[in-house]
Residue, then its C-alpha position, 0 to 999 in steps of 0.5 A: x318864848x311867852x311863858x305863864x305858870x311853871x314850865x318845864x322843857x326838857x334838854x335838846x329843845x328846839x324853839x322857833x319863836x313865838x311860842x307861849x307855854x303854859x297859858x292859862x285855862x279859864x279856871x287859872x285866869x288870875x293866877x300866877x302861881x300854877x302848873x304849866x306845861x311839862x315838855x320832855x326832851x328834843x322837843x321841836x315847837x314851831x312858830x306859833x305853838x301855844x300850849x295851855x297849863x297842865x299839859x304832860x307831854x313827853x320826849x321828841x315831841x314836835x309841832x307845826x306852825x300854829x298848833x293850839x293844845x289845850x289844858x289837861x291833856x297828856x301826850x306820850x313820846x315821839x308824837x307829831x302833831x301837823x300845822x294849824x292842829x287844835x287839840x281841845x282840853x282834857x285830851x290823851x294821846x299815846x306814843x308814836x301818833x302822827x295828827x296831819x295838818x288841820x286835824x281837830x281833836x275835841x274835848x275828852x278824846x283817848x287816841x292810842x299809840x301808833x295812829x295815824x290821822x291825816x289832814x283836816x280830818x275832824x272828830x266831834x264831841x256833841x251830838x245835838x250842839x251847842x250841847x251841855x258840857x255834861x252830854x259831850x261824848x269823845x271819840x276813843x281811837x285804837x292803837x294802830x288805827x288810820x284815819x284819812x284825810x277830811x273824815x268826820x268821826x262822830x261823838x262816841x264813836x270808837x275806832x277799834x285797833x289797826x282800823x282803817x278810816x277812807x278819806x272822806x268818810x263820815x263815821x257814824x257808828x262804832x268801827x271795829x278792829x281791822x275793819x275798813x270805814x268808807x262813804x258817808x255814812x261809813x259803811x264796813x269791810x274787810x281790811x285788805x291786805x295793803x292797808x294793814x299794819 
């Protein structure tokens, strides 16, 4: 395992290595002396892995191969996150949420407990890129939601708790609670009974 800054991982883990922990964001380049990254316990980080400084991850975590974590995100227990996901700096993400393979999260998301986002799915932070660091604008993702594989969510767009995102679909505009999302642009309907959780 590469290791910079301060680290600390829980007992159980099960590492495949390579693996870097810790590495260093743009404002720590030169440092040495500086906070890692906190793994809780039963970790399993799969070859490839590189998690930046300043992540706070919690128990019975576990990666793909290729994962890429970047710095000041914070990530709850029982979260898996699927092979060649990015998730950009200063992310949040709750308990029990399964990212699939490819999905990209940028800068700033809030993802809740209990979702769902399948793969090559990719949520976006500016509106009119290459943005300014100050206009960029996160999705927000509500507890329970799903969204499928290959959707586009639009910056600021929230999805709104138990929602249900279609394969495909391209998201432009808030979603609410227990609302299904499809087509491009989205359009709305209700939830049918099979796809609530």
């Amino acid at each position: 395992m590469i290791e910079y800054g301060y680290n600390a991982l829980g007992e159980g883990a099960t590492i495949f290595e390579p693996v870097t922990l810790g590495f260093p964001s743009r404002d720590r380049i030169g440092e040495t002396d500086f906070p890692g990254a906190t793994i809780g316990r039963d970790a399993i980080l799969r070859s490839g892995t590189i998690i930046y400084c300043d992540v706070l991850i919690g128990d019975a975590f576990q990666t793909g191969h290729n994962v890429l974590i970047r710095e000041k995100t914070t990530i709850g227990d029982r979260v898996a996150i699927g092979t060649a996901a990015v998730i950009e700096g200063d992310c949040t993400i709750g308990d029990d949420v399964r990212l699939q393979s490819l999905v990209y999260i940028p800068t700033g998301t809030r993802i809740g407990d209990g979702v769902f986002i399948g793969p090559n799915a990719v949520l976006t932070n500016d509106r009119y890129p290459p943005g300014h660091h100050e206009s960029l604008e996160a999705p927000v993702i509500g507890d329970s939601a799903v969204i499928g594989a290959n959707a586009t969510i639009l910056p600021g767009v929230a999805i709104g708790e138990g929602a249900f995102v279609a394969a495909g679909a391209v998201v432009t505009k808030d979603v609410p609670a227990r609302t299904l999302a499809v087509g491009s642009p989205a359009r709305f309907r209700p939830l049918p009974p099979e796809a609530r959780r």
